[in-house]
C-alpha positions in Angstrom: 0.0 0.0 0.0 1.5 3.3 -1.3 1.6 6.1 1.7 -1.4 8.1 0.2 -3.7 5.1 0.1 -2.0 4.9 3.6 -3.5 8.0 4.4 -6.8 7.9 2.7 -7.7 4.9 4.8 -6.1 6.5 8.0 -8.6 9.6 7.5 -11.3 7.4 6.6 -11.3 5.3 9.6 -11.5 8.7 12.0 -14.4 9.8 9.6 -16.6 6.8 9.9 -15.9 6.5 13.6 -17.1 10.0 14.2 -19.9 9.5 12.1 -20.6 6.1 14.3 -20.1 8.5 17.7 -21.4 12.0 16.7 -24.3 10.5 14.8 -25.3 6.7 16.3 -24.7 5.5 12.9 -23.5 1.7 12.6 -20.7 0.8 10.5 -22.2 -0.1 7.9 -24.1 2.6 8.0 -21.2 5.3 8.3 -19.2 3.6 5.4 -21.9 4.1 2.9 -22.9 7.2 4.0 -19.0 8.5 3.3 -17.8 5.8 0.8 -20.8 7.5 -1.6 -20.1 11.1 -0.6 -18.2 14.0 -3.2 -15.8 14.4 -0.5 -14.8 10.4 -0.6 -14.6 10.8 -4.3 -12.0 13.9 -3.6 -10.2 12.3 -0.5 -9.5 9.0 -2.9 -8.0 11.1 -6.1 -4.5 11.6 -5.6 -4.6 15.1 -7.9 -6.8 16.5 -5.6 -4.8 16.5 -1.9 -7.1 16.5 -0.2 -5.5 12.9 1.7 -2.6 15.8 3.3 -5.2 18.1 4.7 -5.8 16.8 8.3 -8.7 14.1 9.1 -10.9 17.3 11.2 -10.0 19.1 7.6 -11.7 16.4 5.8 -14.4 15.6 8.7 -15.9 19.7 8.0 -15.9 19.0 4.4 -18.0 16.5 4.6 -20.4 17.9 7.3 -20.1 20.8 5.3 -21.4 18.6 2.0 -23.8 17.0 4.4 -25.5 20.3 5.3 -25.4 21.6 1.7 -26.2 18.5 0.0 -23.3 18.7 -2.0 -19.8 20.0 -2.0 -19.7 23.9 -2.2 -17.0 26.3 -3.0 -16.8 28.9 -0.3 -15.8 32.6 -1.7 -12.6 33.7 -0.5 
């Protein structure tokens, strides 16, 4: 396993376990709810970076996409 997928997974992991804590979700549960999120599809491609950006980084993405119902771009 090449240290980015390293990473994905790492952040992945802390993701679905917050999602199983914050929101009572079960695993299985928690790993579709991510695994078929626009922020998944970002944290898995390499081009993007996103895997770098710390897992609490990632983890507001998502609740960000999860309160939007999609990923936005916020104006800078």
């Amino acid at each position: 396993m090449s240290k980015p997928e390293m990473l994905m997974e790492y952040i992945t992991q802390d993701i679905v376990s917050w999602l199983m804590e914050e929101k009572g979700l079960t695993m299985e549960e928690a790993l579709r709810k991510f695994y078929t999120s626009q922020t998944f599809d970002r944290l898995t491609n390499p081009e993007t970076g996103l895997y770098l950006d710390a897992p609490a980084s990632v983890w507001a993405l998502f609740m960000d996409e999860e309160s939007h119902g999609a990923l936005v771009q916020n104006e800078i």
